[in-house]
N, C-alpha and C positions, 0 to 999 in steps of 0.2 A: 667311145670312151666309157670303160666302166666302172661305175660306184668305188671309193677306197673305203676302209672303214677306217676310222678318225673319231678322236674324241670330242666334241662340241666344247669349242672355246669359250659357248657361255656357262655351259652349266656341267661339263667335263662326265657327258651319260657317252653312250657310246654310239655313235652315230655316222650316217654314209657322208660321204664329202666326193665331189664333182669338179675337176678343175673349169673355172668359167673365165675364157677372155672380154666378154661382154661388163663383167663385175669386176675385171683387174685381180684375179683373187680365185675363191670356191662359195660353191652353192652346198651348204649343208644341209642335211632332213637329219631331224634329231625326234626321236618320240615324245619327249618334253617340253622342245622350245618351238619345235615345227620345221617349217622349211625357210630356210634364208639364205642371205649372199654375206659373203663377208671379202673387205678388201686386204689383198697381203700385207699392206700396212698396218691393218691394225689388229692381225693373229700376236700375241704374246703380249698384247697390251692389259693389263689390269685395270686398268680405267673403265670398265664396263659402267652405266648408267645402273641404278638399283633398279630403274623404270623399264629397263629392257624388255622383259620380257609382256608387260603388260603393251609397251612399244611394238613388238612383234604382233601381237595379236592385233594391234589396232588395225596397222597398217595393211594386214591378210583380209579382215574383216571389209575392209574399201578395195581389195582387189589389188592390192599391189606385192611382190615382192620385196618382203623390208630388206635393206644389208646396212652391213654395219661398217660405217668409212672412218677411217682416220682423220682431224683436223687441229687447227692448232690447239683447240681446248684439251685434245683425247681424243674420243672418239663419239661419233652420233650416230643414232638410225634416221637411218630416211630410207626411201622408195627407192631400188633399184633397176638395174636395166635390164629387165627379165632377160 
């Protein structure tokens, strides 16, 4: 499967997107925000944490792939399932 290019639903730079069954969703690489998972639930949500992106970093920094899931508040990061 190869790379689509797609705008990064956090920060709308221009970035490759991957469809992932693993992450329910897409694995984005964005030159800005880095590389993550994001679930289809929560593409079009506005809800973004202001914290995201230092959230992103944290969780790359210990080795994990962050994504970003849908829940009843909005939406969170945590660790996904590479």
């Amino acid at each position: 499967m190869l790379p689509q290019p797609a705008n990064c639903p956090l920060c709308a730079t221009a970035a490759e997107r991957l469809r992932s069954a693993a992450l329910r969703g897409y694995k984005y690489t964005c030159p800005k925000c880095g590389t993550f998972g994001i679930e289809s639930g929560a593409l079009g949500l506005n809800a973004m944490p202001l914290s995201a992106p230092q959230d992103l970093a944290r969780l790359r920094a210990y080795g994990h792939l962050p994504c970003v899931q849908r829940d009843k508040q909005g939406v969170r990061i945590g660790p996904g399932k590479a």
